[in-house]
LOGU-10535 format. One line per 2 residues: number of its first residue (from 1); for each residue x, y, z of C-alpha. Coordinates in Angstrom, 3 decimals, decimal comma, padded with zeros to 6 digits. Example, Ala and Ser with C-alpha at 12.3 -4.5 7.8 and 13.67 -1.06 7.14 Angstrom:
1 = 012,300:-004,500:007,800 | 013,670:-001,060:007,140
end
This chain:
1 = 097,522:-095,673:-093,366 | 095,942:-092,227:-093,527
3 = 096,902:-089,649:-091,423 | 093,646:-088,474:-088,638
5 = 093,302:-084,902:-088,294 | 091,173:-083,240:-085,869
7 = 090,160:-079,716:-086,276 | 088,350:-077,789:-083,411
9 = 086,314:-075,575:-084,257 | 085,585:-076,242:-087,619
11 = 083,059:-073,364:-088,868 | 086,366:-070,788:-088,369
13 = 087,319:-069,244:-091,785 | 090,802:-070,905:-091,159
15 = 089,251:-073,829:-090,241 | 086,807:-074,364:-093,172
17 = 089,576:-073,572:-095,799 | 091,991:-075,848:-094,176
19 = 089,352:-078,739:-094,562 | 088,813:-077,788:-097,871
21 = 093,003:-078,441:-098,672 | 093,434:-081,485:-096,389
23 = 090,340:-082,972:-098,624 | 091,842:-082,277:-102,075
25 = 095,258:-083,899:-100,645 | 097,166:-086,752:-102,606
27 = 097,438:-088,554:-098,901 | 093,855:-088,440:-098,459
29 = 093,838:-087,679:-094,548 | 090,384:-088,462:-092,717
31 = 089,370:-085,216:-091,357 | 087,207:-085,580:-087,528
33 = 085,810:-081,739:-088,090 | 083,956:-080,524:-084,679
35 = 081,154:-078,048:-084,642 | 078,629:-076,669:-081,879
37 = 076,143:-077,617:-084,644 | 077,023:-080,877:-087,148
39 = 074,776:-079,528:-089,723 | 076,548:-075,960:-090,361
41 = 079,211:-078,612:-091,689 | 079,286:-077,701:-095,896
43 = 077,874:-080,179:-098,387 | 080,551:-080,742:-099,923
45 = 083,029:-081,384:-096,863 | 080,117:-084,107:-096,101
47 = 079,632:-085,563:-099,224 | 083,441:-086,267:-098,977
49 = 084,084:-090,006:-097,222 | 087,527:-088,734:-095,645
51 = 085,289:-086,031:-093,830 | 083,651:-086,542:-090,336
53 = 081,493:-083,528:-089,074 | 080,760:-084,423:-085,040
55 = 079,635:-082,242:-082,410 | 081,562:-080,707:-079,746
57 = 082,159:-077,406:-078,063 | 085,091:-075,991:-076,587
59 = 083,856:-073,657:-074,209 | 081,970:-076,142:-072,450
61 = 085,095:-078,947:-073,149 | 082,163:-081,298:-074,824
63 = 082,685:-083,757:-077,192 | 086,011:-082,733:-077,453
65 = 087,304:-086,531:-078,693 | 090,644:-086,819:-080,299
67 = 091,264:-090,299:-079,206 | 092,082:-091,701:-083,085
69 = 094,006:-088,334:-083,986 | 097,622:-087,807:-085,340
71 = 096,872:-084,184:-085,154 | 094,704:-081,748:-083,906
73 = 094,295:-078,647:-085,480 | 093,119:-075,626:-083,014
75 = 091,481:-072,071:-083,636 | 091,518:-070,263:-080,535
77 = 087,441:-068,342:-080,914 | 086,876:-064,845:-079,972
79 = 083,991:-064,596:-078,189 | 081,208:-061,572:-077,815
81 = 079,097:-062,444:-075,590 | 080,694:-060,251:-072,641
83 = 082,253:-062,939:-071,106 | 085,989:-061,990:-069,963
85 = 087,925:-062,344:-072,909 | 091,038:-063,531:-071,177
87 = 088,730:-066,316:-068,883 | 087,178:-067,808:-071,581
89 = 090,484:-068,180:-073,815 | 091,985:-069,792:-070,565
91 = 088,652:-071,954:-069,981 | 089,256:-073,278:-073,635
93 = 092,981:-073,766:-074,295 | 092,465:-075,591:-070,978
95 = 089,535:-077,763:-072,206 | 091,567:-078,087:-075,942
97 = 094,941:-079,630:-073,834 | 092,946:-081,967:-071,534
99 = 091,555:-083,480:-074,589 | 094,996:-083,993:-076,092
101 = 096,773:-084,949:-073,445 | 093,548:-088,078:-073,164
103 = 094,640:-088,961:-076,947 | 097,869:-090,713:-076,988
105 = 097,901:-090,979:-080,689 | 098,100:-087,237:-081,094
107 = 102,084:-086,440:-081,931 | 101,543:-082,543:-083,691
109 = 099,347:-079,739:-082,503 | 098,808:-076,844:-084,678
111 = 097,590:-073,588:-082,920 | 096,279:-070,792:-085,154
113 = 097,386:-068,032:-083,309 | 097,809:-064,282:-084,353
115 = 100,563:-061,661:-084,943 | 101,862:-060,536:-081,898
117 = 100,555:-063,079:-079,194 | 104,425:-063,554:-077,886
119 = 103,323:-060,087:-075,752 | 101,062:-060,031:-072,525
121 = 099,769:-056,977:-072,515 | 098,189:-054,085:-074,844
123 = 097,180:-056,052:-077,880 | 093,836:-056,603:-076,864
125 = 091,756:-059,080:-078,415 | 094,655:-060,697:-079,504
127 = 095,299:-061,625:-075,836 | 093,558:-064,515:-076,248
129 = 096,065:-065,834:-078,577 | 098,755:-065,216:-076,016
131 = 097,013:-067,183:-073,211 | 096,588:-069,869:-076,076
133 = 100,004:-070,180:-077,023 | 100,774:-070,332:-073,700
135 = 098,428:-073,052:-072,427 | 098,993:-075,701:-075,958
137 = 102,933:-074,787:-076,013 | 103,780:-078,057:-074,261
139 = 100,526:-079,990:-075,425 | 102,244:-082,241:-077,975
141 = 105,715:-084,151:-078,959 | 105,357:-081,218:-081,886
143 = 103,900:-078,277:-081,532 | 103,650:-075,203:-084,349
145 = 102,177:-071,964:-083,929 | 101,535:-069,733:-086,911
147 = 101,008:-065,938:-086,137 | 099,678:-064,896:-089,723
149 = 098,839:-061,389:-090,531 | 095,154:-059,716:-091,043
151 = 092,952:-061,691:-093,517 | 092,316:-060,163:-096,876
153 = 088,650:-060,965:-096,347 | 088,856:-058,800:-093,083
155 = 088,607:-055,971:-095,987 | 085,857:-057,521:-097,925
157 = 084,111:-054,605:-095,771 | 085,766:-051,881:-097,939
159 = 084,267:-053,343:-101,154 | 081,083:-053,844:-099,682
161 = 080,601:-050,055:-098,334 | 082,154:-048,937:-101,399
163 = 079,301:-050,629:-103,405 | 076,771:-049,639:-101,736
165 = 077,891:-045,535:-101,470 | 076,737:-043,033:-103,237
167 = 079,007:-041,804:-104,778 | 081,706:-044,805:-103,818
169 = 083,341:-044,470:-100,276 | 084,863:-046,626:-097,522
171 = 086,271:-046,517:-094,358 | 089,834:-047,213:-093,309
173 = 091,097:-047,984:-089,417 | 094,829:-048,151:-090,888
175 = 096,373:-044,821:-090,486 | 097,947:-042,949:-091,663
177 = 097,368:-043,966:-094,795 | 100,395:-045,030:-096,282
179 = 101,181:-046,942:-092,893 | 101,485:-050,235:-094,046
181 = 100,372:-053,949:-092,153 | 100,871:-057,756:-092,398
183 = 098,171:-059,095:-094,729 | 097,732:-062,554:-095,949
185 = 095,249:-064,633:-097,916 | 092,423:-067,145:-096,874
187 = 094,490:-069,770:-099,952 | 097,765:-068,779:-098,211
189 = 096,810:-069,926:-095,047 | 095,003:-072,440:-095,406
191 = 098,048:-074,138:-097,819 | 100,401:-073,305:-094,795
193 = 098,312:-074,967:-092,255 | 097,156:-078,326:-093,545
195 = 101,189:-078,912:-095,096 | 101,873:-078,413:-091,541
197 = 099,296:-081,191:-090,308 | 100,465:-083,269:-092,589
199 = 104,157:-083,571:-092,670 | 104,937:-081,038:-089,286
201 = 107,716:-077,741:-089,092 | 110,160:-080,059:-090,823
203 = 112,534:-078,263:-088,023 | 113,833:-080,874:-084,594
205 = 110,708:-081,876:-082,285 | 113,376:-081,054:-079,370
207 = 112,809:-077,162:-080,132 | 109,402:-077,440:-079,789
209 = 106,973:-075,233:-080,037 | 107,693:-073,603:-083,809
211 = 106,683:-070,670:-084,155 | 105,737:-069,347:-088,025
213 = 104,710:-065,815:-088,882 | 102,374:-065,888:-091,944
215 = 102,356:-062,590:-094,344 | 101,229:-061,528:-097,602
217 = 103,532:-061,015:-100,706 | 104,185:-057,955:-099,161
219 = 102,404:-055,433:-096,718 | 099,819:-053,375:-097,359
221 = 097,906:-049,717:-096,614 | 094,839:-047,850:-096,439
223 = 095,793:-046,768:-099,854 | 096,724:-050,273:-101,512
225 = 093,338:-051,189:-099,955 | 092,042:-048,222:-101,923
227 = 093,564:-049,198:-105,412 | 092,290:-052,912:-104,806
229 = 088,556:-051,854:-104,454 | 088,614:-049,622:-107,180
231 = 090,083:-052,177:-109,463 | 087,904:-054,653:-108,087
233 = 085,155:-052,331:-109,307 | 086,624:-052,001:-112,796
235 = 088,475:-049,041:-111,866 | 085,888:-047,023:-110,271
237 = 087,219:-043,870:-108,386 | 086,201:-044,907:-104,894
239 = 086,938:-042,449:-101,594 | 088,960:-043,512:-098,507
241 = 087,703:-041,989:-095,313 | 089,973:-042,453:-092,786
243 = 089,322:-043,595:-089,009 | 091,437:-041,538:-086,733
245 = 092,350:-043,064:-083,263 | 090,084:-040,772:-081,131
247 = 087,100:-042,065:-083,255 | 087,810:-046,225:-083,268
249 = 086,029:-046,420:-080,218 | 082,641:-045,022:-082,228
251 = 083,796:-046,763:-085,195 | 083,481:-050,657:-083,690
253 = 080,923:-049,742:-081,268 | 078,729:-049,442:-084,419
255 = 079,536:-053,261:-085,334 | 080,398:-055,262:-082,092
257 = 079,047:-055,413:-078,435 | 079,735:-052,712:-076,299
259 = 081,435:-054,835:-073,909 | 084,373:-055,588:-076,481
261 = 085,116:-052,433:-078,125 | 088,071:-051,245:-076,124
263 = 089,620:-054,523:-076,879 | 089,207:-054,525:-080,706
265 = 090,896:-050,687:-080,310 | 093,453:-051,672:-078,297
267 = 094,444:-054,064:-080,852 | 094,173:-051,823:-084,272
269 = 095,984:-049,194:-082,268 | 098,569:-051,548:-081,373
271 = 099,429:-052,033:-084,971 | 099,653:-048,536:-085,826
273 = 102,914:-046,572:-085,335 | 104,365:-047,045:-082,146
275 = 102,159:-049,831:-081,206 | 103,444:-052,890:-079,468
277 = 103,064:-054,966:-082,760 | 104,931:-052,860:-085,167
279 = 108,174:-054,455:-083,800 | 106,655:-057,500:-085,211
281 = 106,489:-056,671:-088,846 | 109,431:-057,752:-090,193
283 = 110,035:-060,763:-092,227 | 112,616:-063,167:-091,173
285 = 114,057:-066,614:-090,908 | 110,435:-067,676:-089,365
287 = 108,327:-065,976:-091,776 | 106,564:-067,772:-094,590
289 = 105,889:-065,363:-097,456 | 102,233:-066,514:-099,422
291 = 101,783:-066,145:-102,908 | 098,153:-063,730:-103,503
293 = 098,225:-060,100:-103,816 | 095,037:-058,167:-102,038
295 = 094,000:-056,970:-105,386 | 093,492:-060,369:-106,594
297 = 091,338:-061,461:-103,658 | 089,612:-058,694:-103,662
299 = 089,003:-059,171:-107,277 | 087,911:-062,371:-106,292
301 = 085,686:-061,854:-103,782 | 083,674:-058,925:-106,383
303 = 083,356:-061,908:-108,689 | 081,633:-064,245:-106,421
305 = 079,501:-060,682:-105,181 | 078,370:-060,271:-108,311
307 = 077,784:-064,266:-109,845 | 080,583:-063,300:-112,479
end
């Protein structure tokens, strides 16, 4: 009998390209994918019998049924609409365990959480990863938690800017710049997540929760990011402008709400030197190592830019 895997909420980029792997699976695993809106759902996810899009939303704890599950795969959202970051993470996770805890079936949770969520303070956006982990970290028999580094696609920015400058420029947050950071593919990830749905941590459901970091080949800075965008643009010169710390605050205010900028600083800067995540960049024992290089997903990502 298939395995039934719940996802929640299913329009995240991890979520999505999760979907997309437990689909092309061998096992064939019937996918229950929840969204605030069904019909955001892809057409080809639909078109797929295996795939369920329903509706549901987390915040509000709606629709939230996992009553045929195995496993329920969870991606804590951000959200910007000035509510209290650290309520509304609490609000969900809370909403997220009631719901498993009303689904006997369920034996494995998978939380998608982020690199340094273990700490309680001075990480902020990120803190709603910590009150995540700490809400689902008895939720299941097994529960996994994977802490992956930044997205590739995060820097999808960079190419874009660089594109549309005159003459070719970008900005960088990561200083200085030969400081490098955790990255890790979209493919990576999403590979690493739905094996985990499927066949678990392979470690003892008695030292539950696992906990999984999730990085790159290797780690990257401001000036690999450089070298992938200019290859990505057939080896265009292209010219990094650096963010300095005094001038993050201006730099997100020009993208996100006012009400959330200090949060998404307090975060960058705690990834820079001295920050509270550094500590957390090492790989070890818990640390699965993916396969694609940023140039190659940035290459990527031109291709699909441009229709070649």
């Amino acid at each position: 009998m298939p395995l039934r895997i719940a996802v929640v909420p299913a329009s995240t980029k991890a979520g999505r390209e999760t979907i997309r792997q437990l689909l092309a699976a061998e096992s064939k695993p019937l996918v229950r994918a929840i969204y605030r809106d069904p019909s955001k759902a892809p057409a080809d996810f639909t078109q797929n019998p295996n795939f369920e899009a329903v509706k549901g939303d987390v915040g509000a704890g709606a629709g939230l049924d996992f009553s045929s599950a195995d496993a329920v795969f969870y991606i804590p959202p951000p959200t910007y609409d000035g509510t209290n970051q650290g309520e509304w993470a609490t609000r969900c996770a809370t909403n997220v365990k009631k719901a498993i805890q009303d689904a006997p079936t369920i034996k494995r949770v998978l939380l998608f959480s982020a690199l340094g969520a273990q700490h309680d303070h001075s990480i902020g956006v990120l803190h709603l990863n910590h009150i995540s982990e700490t809400t689902l970290r008895d939720a299941a028999q097994e529960v996994i938690m994977v802490r992956p580094g930044f997205f590739y696609d995060e820097f999808a920015h960079a190419l874009e800017e660089a594109r549309a400058g005159d003459p070719p420029a970008f900005h960088s947050w990561i200083t200085p710049v030969d400081h490098k950071i955790p990255m890790v593919s979209l493919k990576d990830i999403a590979k690493f997540c739905a094996n985990a749905l499927l066949v678990g941590s392979g470690k003892p459901s008695t030292s539950s929760p696992h906990l999984f970091k999730l990085f790159g080949p290797r780690h990257y800075s401001a000036l690999d990011v450089k070298e992938a965008v200019e290859q990505a643009m057939g080896g265009k010169p292209v010219e990094l402008k650096s963010v300095e710390r005094d001038q993050l605050a201006g730099f997100f205010g020009q993208q996100i709400p006012q009400a959330h900028v200090q949060e998404f600083v307090d975060m960058v800067t705690a990834v820079l030197p001295d920050g509270v995540i550094e500590g957390d960049f090492e790989y070890d024992e818990n640390t699965v190592r993916g396969g694609v290089e940023l140039g190659d997903a940035l290459r990527e990502l031109a291709a699909k830019g441009t229709g070649k």
